[in-house]
C-alpha positions as a Python dict, from the first residue, in 0.01 Angstrom:
ca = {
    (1, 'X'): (0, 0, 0),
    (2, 'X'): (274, 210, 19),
    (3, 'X'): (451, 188, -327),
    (4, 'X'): (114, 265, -405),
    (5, 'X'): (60, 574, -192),
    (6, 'X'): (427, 655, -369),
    (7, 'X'): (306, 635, -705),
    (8, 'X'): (5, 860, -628),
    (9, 'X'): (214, 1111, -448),
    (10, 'X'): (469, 1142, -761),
    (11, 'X'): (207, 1171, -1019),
    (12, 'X'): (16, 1474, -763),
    (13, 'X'): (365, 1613, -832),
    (14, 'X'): (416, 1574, -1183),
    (15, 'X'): (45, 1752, -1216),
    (16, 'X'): (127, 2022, -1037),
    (17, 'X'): (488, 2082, -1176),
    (18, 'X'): (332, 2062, -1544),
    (19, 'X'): (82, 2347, -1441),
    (20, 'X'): (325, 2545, -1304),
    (21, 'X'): (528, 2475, -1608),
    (22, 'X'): (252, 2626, -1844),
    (23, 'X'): (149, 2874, -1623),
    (24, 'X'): (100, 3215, -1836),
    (25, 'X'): (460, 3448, -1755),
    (26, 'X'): (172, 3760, -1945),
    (27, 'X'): (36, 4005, -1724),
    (28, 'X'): (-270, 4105, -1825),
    (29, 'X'): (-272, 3920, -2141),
    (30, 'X'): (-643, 3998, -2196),
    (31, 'X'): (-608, 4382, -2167),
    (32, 'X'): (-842, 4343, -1811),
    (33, 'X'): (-712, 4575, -1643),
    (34, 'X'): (-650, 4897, -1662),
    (35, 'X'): (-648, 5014, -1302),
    (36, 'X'): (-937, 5235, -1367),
    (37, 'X'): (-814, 5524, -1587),
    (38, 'X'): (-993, 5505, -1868),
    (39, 'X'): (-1314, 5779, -1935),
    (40, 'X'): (-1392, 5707, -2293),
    (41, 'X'): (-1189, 5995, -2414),
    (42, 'X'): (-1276, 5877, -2758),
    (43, 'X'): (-1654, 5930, -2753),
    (44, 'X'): (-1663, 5587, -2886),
    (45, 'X'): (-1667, 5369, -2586),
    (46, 'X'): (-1272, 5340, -2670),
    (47, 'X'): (-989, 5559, -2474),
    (48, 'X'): (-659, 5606, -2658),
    (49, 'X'): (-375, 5547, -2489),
    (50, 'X'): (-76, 5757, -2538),
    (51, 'X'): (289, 5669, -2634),
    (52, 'X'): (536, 5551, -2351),
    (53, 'X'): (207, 5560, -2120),
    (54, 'X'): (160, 5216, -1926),
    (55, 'X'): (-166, 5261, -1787),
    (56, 'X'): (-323, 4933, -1911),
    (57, 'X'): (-171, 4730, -1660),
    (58, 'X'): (192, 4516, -1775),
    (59, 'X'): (222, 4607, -2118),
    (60, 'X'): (398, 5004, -2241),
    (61, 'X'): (272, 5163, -2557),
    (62, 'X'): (545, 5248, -2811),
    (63, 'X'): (504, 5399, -3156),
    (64, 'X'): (369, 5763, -3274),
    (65, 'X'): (14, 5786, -3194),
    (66, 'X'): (-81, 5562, -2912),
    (67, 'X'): (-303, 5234, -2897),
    (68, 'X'): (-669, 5205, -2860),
    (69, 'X'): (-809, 5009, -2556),
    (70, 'X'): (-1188, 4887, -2641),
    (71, 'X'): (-1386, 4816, -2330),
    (72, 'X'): (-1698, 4693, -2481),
    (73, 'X'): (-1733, 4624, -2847),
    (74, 'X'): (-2026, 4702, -2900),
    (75, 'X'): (-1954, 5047, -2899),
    (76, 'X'): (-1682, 5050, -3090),
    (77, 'X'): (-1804, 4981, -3417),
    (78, 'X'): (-1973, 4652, -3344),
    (79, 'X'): (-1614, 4487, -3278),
    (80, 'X'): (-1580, 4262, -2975),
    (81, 'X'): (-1351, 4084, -2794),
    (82, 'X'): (-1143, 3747, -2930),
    (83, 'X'): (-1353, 3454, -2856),
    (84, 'X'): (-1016, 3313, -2644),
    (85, 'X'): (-1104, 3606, -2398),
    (86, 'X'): (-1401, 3577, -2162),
    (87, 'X'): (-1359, 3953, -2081),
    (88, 'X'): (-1499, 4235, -2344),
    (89, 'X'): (-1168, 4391, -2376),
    (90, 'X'): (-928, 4406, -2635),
    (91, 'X'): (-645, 4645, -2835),
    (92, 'X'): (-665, 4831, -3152),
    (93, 'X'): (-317, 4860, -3259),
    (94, 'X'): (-395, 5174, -3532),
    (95, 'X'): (-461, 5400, -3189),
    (96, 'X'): (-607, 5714, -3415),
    (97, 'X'): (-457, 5682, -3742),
    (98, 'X'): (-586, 5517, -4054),
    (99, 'X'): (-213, 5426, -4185),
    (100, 'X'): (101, 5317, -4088),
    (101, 'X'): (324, 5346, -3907),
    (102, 'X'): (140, 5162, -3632),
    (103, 'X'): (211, 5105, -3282),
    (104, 'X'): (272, 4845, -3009),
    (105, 'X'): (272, 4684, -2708),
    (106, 'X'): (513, 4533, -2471),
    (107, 'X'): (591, 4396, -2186),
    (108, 'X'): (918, 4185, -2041),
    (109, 'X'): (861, 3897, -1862),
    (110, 'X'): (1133, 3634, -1694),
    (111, 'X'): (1280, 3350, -1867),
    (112, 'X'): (1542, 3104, -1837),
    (113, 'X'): (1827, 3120, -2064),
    (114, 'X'): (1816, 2813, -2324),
    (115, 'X'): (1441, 2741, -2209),
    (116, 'X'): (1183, 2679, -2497),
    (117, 'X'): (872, 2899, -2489),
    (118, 'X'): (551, 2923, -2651),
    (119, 'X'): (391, 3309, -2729),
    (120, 'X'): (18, 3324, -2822),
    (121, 'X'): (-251, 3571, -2922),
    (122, 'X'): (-542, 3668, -3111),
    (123, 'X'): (-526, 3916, -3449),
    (124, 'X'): (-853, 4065, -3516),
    (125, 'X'): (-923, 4165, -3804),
    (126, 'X'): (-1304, 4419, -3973),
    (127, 'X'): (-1360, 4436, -4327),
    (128, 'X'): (-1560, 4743, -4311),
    (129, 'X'): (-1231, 4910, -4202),
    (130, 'X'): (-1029, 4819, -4470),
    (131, 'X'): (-802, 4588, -4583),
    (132, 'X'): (-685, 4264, -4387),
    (133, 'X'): (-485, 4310, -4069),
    (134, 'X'): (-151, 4250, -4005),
    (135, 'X'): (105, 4250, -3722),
    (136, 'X'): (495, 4154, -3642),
    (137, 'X'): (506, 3947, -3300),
    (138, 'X'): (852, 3966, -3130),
    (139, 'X'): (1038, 3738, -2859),
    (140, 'X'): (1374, 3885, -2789),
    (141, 'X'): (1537, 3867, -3125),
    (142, 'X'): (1273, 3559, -3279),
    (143, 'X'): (1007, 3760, -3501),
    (144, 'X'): (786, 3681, -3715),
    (145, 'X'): (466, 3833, -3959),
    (146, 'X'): (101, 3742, -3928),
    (147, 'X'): (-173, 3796, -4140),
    (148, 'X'): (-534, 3812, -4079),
    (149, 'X'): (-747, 3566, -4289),
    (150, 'X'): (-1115, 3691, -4270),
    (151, 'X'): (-1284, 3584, -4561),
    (152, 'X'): (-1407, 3903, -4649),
    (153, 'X'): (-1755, 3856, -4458),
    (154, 'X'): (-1686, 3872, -4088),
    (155, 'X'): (-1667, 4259, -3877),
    (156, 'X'): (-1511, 4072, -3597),
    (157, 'X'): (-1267, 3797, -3713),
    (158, 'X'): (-985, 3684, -3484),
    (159, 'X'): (-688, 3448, -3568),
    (160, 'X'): (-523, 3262, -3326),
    (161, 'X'): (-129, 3251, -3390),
    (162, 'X'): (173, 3139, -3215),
    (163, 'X'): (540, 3186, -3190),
    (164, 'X'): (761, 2923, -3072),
    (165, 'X'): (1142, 3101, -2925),
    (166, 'X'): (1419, 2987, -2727),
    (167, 'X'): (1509, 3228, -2442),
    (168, 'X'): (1872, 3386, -2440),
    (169, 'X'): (1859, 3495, -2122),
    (170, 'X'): (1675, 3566, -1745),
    (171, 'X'): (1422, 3834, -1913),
    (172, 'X'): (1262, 3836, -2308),
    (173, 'X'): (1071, 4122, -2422),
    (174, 'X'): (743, 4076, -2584),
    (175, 'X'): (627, 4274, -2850),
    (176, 'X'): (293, 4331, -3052),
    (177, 'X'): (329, 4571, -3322),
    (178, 'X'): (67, 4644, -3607),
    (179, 'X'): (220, 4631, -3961),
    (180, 'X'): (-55, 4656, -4251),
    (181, 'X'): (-436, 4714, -4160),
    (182, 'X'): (-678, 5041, -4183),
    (183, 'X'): (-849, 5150, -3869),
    (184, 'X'): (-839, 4816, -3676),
    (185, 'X'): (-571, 4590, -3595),
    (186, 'X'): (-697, 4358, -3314),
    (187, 'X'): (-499, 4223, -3070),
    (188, 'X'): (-612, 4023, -2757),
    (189, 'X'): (-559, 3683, -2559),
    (190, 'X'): (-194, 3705, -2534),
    (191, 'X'): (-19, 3415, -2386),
    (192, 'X'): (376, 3298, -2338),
    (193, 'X'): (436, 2905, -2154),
    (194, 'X'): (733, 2748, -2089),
    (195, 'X'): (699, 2417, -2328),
    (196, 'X'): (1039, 2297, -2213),
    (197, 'X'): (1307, 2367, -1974),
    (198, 'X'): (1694, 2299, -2000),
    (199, 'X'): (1683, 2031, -1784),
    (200, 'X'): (1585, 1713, -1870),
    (201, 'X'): (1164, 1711, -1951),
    (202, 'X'): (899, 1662, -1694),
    (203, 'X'): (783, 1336, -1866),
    (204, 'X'): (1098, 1189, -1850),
    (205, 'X'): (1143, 1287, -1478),
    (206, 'X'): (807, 1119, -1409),
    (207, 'X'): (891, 781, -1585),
    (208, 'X'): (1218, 780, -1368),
    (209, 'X'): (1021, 862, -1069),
    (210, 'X'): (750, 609, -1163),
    (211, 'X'): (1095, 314, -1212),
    (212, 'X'): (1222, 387, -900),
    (213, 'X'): (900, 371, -743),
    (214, 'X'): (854, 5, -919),
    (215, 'X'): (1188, -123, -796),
    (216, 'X'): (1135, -22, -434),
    (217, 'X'): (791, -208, -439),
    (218, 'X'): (976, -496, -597),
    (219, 'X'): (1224, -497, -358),
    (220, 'X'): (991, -469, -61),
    (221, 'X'): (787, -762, -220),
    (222, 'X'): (1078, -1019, -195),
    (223, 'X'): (1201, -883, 139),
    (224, 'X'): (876, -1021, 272),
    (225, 'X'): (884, -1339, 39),
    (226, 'X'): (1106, -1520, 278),
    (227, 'X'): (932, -1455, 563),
    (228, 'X'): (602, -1585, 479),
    (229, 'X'): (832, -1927, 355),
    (230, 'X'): (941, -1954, 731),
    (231, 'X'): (613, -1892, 858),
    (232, 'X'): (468, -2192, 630),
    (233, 'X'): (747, -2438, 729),
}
């Protein structure tokens, strides 16, 4: 009973390290919260948010004209949130401006140098405001270009990419920047999990864990194998 109670203990482990293991390193990677600064300064049910201003919570605005934070999009031109968001908030990318140069967000979050990572997020996209959305997502010095593919028929249409990097060192900056779009660049739902570590992986831990485990119930098994022969002689 024992080995068994073992067993159970190392695979409660395992569980737990694997969450912890793909627990989201984002803050705020559904635009949530914004520590209550926002007034709809855009008459729109939108508030811009300024250059070098970090007032939605984890993530700094960089670029010329500022970002847009929608609260609710249903005022916003009948846009809404990603569907990988509960929450009805999400980031315009374009800010103001109906061209580029567009802006970003980004935020640094700790890594482990030589550790593989997984980044995440939505790219909306609205026909009626032009042409299909675009944006660059960065991980340190691993980049690469998404396009939105909205068939043409859908105000609200949100891709779900991903970017796979290998951290160089204790900290990676994340970046978001728009790159091709007209009045709407969505972004929302943004994720980054550890997939892998530079140590060995969890499942191989757990199958060592789990062999041990098997040779110590062996082991106790024929300890007590002699002892019931005496008994019966």
């Amino acid at each position: 009973m024992k080995s068994y109670a073992l067993v159970a203990a190392i695979a409660l482990s395992a569980s737990v390290l694997a969450n912890e293991a793909r627990a989201n390193l984002i803050t705020n990677g559904g635009f949530d919260d914004v520590d209550g600064k926002f007034v709809d300064n855009t008459g729109t049910g939108g508030d811009v948010v300024a250059v070098g201003s970090s007032d939605i919570t984890g993530w700094t605005i960089s670029g010329n004209y500022g970002v847009l934070w929608i609260p609710n999009g249903g005022f916003y031109g009948g846009l809404g949130p990603s569907p990988g968001n509960p929450s009805p908030f999400s980031v315009d990318l374009t800010g103001t401006t109906n061209s580029s140069p567009f802006d970003s967000v980004s935020q640094t979050i700790a890594t482990t140098a030589g550790a593989h990572y997984t980044l995440t997020f939505d790219l909306g996209s609205a026909i009626q405001w032009g042409i299909q959305a675009g944006g660059t997502a960065s991980a340190g010095s691993t980049s690469s270009a998404f396009t939105s593919t909205n068939p043409g028929d859908s105000n609200n249409f949100w891709n779900s990419e991903t970017l796979d990097f290998v951290a160089t060192g204790s900290s990676t900056l994340i970046t978001l920047a728009g790159s091709r779009g007209q009045s709407y660049i969505g972004v929302d739902n943004v994720a980054v999990v550890e997939t892998s570590g530079t140590v060995p992986e969890l499942s191989t831990w757990v199958m060592s864990l789990l062999g041990f485990a098997g040779v110590g119930y062996l082991g106790s098994r024929r300890a007590r194998e002699p002892n019931k022969a005496l008994s019966a002689g």
